[in-house]
C-alpha positions in Angstrom: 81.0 -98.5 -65.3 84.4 -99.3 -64.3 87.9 -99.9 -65.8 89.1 -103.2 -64.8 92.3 -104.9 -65.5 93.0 -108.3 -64.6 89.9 -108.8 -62.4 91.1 -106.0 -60.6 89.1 -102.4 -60.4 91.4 -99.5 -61.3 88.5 -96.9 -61.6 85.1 -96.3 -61.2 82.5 -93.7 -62.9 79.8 -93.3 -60.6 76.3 -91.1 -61.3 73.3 -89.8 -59.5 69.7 -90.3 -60.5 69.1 -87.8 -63.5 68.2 -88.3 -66.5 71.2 -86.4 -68.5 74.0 -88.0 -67.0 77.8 -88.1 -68.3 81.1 -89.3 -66.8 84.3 -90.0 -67.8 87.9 -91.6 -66.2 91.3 -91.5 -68.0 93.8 -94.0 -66.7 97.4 -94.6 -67.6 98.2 -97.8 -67.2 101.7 -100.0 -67.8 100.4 -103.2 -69.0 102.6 -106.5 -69.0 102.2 -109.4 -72.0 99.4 -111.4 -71.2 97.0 -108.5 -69.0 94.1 -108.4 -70.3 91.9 -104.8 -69.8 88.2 -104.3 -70.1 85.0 -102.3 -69.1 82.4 -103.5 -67.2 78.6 -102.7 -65.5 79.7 -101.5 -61.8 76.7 -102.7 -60.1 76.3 -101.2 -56.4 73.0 -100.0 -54.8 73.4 -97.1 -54.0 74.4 -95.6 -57.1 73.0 -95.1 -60.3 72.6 -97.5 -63.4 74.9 -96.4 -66.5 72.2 -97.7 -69.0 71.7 -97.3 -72.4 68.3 -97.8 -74.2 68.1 -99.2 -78.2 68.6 -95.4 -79.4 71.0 -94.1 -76.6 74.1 -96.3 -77.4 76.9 -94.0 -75.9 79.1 -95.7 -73.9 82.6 -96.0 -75.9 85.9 -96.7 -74.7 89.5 -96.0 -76.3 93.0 -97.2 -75.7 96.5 -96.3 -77.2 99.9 -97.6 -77.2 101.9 -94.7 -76.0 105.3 -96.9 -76.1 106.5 -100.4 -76.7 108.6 -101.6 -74.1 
């Protein structure tokens, strides 16, 4: 998975090839009107898939406004 804002990668959670597998990123970000932030499937070959079968939905992803500026 990764954390992308505006197209544009700003991290990456990669994993190896077991079958318990966790990671996590935290990522400050200043934001300007009009970005827009998201996470995404990384997809690269030589790394594990962060998958998630029917009953194994645990992917989740927060945000908070720390400030307006």
């Amino acid at each position: 998975m990764e954390i992308v804002r505006n197209g544009i990668q700003l991290a990456a959670m990669f994993l190896d090839n077991d079958d318990y597998n966790m990671a996590s990123q935290t990522v400050l970000v200043v934001l300007q009107q009009g970005d827009r932030l998201w996470v995404r499937r990384f997809r690269d070959s030589g790394s594990a898939n962060l998958d998630a079968t029917p009953t194994q939905l645990y992917n989740t992803f927060s945000g908070v406004l720390l400030y307006e500026m």
